[in-house]
GUBADREN-679379 format. One record per residue (C-alpha): chain; residue number from 0; residue in three letters; x, y, z. Coordinates in nm, 4 decimals. Each point is the difference from the previous one (the first is absolute). Layout:
+--------+-----+--------+----------+----------+----------+
| chaine | num | residu |        X |        Y |        Z |
+--------+-----+--------+----------+----------+----------+
|      A | NUM |    ALA |        X |        Y |        Z |
...
+--------+-----+--------+----------+----------+----------+
! end
This chain:
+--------+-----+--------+----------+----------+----------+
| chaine | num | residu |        X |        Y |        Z |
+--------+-----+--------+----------+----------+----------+
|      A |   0 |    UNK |   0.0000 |   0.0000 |   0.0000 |
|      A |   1 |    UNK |   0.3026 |   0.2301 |   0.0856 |
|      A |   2 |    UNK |   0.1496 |  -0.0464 |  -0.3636 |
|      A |   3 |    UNK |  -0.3510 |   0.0781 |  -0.1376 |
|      A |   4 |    UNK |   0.0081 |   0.3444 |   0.1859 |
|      A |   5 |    UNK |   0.3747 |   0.0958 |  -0.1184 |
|      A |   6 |    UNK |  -0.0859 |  -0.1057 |  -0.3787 |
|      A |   7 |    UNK |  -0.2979 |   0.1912 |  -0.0009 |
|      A |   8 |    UNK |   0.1882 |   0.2615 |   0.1666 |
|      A |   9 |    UNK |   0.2566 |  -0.0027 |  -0.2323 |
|      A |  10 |    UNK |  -0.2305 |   0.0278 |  -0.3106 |
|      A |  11 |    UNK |  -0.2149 |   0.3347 |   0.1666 |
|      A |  12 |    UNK |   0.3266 |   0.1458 |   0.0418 |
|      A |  13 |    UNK |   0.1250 |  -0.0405 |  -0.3243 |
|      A |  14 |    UNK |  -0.3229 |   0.0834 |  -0.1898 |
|      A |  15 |    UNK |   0.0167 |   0.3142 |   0.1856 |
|      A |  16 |    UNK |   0.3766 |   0.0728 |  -0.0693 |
|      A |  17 |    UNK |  -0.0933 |  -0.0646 |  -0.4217 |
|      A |  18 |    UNK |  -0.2575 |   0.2404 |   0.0159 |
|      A |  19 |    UNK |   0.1818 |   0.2368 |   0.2004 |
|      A |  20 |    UNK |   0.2861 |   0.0030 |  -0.2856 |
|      A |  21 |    UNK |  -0.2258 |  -0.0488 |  -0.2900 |
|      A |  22 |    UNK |  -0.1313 |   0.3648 |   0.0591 |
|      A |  23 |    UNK |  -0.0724 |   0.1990 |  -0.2996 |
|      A |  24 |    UNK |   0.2654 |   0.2502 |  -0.1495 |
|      A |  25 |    UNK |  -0.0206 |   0.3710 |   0.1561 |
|      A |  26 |    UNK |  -0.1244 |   0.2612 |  -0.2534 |
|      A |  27 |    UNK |   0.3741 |   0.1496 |  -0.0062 |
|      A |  28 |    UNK |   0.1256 |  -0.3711 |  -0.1746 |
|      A |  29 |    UNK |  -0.2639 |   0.0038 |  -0.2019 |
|      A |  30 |    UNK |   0.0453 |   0.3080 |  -0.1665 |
|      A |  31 |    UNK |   0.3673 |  -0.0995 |  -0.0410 |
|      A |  32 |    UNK |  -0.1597 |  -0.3263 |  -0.1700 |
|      A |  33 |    UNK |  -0.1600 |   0.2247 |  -0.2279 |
|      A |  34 |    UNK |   0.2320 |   0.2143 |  -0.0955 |
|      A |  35 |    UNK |   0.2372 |  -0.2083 |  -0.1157 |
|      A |  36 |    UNK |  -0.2741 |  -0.2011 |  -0.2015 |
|      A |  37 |    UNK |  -0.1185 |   0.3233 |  -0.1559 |
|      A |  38 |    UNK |   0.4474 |   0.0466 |  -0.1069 |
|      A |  39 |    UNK |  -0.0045 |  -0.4014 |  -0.0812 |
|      A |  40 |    UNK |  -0.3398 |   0.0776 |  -0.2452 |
|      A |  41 |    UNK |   0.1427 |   0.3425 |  -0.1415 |
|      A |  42 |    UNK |   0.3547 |  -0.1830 |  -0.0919 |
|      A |  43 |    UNK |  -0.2102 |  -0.3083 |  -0.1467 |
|      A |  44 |    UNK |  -0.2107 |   0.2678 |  -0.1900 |
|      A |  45 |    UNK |   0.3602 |   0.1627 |  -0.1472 |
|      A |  46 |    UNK |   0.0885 |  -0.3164 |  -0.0656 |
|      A |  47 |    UNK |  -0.2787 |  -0.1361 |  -0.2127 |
|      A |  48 |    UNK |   0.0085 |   0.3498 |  -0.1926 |
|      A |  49 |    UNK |   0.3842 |  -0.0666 |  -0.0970 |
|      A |  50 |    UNK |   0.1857 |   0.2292 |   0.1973 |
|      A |  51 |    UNK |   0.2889 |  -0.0653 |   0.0766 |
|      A |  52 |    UNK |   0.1314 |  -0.0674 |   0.3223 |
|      A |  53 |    UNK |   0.2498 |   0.3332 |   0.0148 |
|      A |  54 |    UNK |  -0.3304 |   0.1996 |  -0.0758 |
|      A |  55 |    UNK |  -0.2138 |  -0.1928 |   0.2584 |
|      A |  56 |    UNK |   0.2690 |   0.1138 |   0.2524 |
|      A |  57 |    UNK |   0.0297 |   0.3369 |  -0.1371 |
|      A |  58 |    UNK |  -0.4190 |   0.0221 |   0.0516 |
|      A |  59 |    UNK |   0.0044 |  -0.1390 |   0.3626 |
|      A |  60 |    UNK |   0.2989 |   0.2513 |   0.0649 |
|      A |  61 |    UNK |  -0.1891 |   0.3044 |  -0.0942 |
|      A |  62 |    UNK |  -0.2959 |  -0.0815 |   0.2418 |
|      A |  63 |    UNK |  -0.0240 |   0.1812 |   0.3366 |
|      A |  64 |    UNK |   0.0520 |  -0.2877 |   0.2881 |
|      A |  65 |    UNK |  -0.1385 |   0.1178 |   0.3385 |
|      A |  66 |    UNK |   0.2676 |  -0.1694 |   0.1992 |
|      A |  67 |    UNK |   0.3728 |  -0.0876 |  -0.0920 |
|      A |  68 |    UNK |   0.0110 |  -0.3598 |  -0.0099 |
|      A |  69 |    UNK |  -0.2902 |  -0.0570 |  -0.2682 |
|      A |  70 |    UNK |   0.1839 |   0.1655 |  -0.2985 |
|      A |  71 |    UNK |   0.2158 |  -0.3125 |   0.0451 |
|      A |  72 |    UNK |  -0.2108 |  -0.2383 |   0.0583 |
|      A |  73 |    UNK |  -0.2096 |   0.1301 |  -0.2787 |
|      A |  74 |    UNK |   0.3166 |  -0.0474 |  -0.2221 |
|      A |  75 |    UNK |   0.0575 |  -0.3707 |   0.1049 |
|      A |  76 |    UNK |  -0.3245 |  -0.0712 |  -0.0555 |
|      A |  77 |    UNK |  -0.0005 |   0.1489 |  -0.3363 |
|      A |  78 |    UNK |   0.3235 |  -0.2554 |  -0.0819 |
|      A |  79 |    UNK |  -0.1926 |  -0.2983 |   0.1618 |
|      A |  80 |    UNK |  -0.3084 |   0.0182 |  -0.2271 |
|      A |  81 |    UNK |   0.1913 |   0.0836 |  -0.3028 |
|      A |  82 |    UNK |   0.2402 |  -0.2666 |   0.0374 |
|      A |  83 |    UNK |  -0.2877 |  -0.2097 |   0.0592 |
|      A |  84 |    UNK |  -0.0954 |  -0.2538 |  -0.3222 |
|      A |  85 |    UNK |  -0.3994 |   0.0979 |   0.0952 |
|      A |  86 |    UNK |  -0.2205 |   0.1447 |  -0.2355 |
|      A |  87 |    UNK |  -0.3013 |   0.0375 |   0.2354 |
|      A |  88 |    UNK |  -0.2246 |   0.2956 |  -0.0221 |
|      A |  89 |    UNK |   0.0840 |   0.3169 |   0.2676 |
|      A |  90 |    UNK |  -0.2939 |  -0.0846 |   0.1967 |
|      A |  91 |    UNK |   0.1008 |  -0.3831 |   0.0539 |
|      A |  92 |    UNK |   0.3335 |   0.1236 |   0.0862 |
|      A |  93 |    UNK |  -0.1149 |   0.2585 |   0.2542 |
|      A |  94 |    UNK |  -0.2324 |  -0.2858 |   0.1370 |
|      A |  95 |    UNK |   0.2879 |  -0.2866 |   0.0061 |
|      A |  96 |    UNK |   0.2546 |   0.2561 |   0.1603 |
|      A |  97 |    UNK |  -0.2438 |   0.1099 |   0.2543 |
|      A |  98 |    UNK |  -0.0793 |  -0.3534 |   0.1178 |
|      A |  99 |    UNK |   0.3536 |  -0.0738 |   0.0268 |
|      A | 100 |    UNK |   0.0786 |   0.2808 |   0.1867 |
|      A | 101 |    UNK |  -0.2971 |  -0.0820 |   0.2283 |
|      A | 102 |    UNK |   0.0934 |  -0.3490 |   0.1122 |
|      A | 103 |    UNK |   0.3497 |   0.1036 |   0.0432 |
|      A | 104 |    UNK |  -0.0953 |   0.2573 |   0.2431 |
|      A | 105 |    UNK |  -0.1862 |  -0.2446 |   0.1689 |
|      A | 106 |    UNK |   0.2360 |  -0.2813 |  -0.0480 |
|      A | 107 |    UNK |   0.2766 |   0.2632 |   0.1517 |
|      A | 108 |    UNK |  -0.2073 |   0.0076 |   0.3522 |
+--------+-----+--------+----------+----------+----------+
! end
């Protein structure tokens, strides 16, 4: 009967630790999520039209960044997709890039 009580113990206690970490994202990470979908769905869209990689980064270069560290994140992002072999449409690669970013936030906690 004791062993009963600790294993059922055991499984409250971790069903409440899973849902404690499985919390959703905070609005702050998922605006970052977004962002860099909306760059990753801009460099597809460059892409697709021909441009070149130079003038992608030339394009993402001339946009005003709010904070520092996104004009170079927007650049490697810009590399990633076009170094990519995908020929998905801007929206799908918005959508896949936001879902990745998504569970590796969460995977991350």
């Amino acid at each position: 009967m004791q062993i009963i009580k600790v294993a059922l113990a055991v499984c409250v206690f971790t069903g409440l630790t899973s849902t404690a970490l499985a919390r959703d994202l905070s609005k702050s990470e998922r605006n970052v999520c977004a962002w860099g979908a909306g760059i990753a769905g801009t460099a597809q869209q460059y892409k697709l039209s021909g441009l070149t990689l130079y003038g992608a980064r030339k394009k993402m270069q001339s946009r005003h960044f709010p904070q520092q560290w996104m004009r170079m994140s927007a650049l490697g992002i810009t590399e990633q997709t076009y170094n990519s072999p995908s020929r998905l449409g801007p929206a799908s690669v918005k959508k896949v890039y936001y879902d990745g970013c998504v569970k590796h936030e969460l995977a991350r906690r």
